[in-house]
N, C-alpha and C positions, 0 to 999 in steps of 0.2 A: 504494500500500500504506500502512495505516496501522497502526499497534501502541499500544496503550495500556496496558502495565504501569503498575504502580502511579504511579510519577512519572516519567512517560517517555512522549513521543509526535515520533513519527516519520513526514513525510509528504513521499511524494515525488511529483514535478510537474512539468511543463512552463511555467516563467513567459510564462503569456502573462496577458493582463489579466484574462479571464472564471476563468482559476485562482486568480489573485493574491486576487480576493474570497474564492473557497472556504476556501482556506486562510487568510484574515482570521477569517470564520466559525468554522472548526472551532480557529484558536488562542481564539479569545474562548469556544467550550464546554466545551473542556478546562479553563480556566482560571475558568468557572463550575463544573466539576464538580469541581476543585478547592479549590473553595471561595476563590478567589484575585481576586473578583470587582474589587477597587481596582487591580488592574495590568490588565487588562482595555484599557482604553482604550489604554495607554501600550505593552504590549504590539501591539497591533494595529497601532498606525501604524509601529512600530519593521519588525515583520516587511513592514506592506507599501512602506517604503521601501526595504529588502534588496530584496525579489521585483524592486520595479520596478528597482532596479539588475543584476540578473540580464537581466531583461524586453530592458532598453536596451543594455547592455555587451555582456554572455557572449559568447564564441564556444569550440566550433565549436558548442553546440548550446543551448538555452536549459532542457536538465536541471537541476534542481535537488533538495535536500534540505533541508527544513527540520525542523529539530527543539528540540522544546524537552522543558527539565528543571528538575527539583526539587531540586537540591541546598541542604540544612541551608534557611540563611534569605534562600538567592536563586533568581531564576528565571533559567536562562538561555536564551537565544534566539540558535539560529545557522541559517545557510543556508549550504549546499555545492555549489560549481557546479564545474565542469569547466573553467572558464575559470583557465589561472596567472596570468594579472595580478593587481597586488593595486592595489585603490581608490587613486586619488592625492586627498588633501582637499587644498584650498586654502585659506587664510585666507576670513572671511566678509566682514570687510572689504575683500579686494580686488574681490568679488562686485559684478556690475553689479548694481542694487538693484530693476533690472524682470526681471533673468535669471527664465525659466520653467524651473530646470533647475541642479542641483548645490549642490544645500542638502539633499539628502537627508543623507549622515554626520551633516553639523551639526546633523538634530533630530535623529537615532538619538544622538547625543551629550549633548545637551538631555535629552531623557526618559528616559536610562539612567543605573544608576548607573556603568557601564563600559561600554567597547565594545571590540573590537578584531579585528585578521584573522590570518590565520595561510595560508600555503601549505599545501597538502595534499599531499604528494608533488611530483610532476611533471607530476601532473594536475588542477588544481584547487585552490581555494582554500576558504574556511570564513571569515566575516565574523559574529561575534558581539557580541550585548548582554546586560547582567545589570540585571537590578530588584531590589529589594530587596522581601523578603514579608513584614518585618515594619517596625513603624514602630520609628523609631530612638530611642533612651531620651530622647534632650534635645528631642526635639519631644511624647511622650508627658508627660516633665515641664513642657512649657512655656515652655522657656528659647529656642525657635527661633522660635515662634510666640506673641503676643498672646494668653493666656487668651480662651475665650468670653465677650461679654457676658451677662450674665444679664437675660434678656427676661422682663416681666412683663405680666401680662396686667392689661387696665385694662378698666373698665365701657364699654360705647359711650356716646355723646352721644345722649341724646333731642332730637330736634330739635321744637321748638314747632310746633302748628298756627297757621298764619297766614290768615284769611280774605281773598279777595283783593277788591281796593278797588275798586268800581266809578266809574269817572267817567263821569257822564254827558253829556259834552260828547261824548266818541268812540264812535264806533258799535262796537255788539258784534261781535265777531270772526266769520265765517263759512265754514264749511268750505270747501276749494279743490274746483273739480269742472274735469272733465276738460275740454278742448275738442275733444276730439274727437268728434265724431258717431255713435254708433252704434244 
């Protein structure tokens, strides 16, 4: 089922891997239709690191809910599953540095402006992230970020005809021909 009130969309799902893309998909058109297209990217990896945490963990069942919303000037991104454990992070540092597995929180922490989980009753839990939709005053004035340089546009270089030198001591060049027979 899905709902799209004005700033609200709700989708619920089975994380398995061929879902997990869906639901990447329709968070990235909501979020075009939104008009919200610079959180787009940041959005999508956030939710499909949740799913794949549902995907790998949940039990008894791999139901989920993901929902995202518009409040003022954040977005938020949560997923709801049935499973009550809540996420255990570990330092990144004690992390094997080849491990394929358990860096997920750490980008949904990376790419959000907040994250956090929450028990849901006695059945389930809720694991969210927030963006920010608008840019923050000290990066629109400058003070966070290096001004743009200002690129000017310059004439091309005409390059000279050169006529090329013949010596006559070397035989003129002749085209390569096949050796093959046919």
């Amino acid at each position: 089922m899905i709902s799209h009130p004005s700033r609200h969309c709700t989708v619920e799902l089975q994380a398995l891997p061929s879902r997990i893309g869906q639901v990447r998909r329709i968070v990235s058109a909501q979020l075009r239709y939104w008009h919200l297209d610079p959180l787009i990217d940041r959005a999508a990896l956030g939710v499909t690191e949740l799913l794949t945490n549902v995907h790998r963990h949940a039990r008894p069942d791999k139901t989920c809910t993901v929902e995202i919303e518009l409040v003022l000037d954040r977005l938020k991104v949560s997923v709801r599953d049935h499973d009550p454990r809540l996420p255990v992070v570990g330092p990144l540092e004690d992390a094997d540095t080849l491990a394929t597995c358990g860096r997920g929180l750490a980008m949904v922490a990376a790419v959000s402006e907040s994250w956090g989980v929450r028990p849901d009753g006695e059945s389930g839990k809720v694991v969210w992230f927030t963006l920010p939709t608008t840019t923050p005053s000290s990066v629109r004035a400058g003070s966070a970020r290096p001004p743009r340089r200002q690129v000017v546009e310059k004439p091309a270089h005409r390059f000279t005809e050169v006529e090329p030198s013949v010596d006559p001591r070397r035989p003129e060049h002749t085209p390569a021909r096949s050796a093959v027979v046919g």
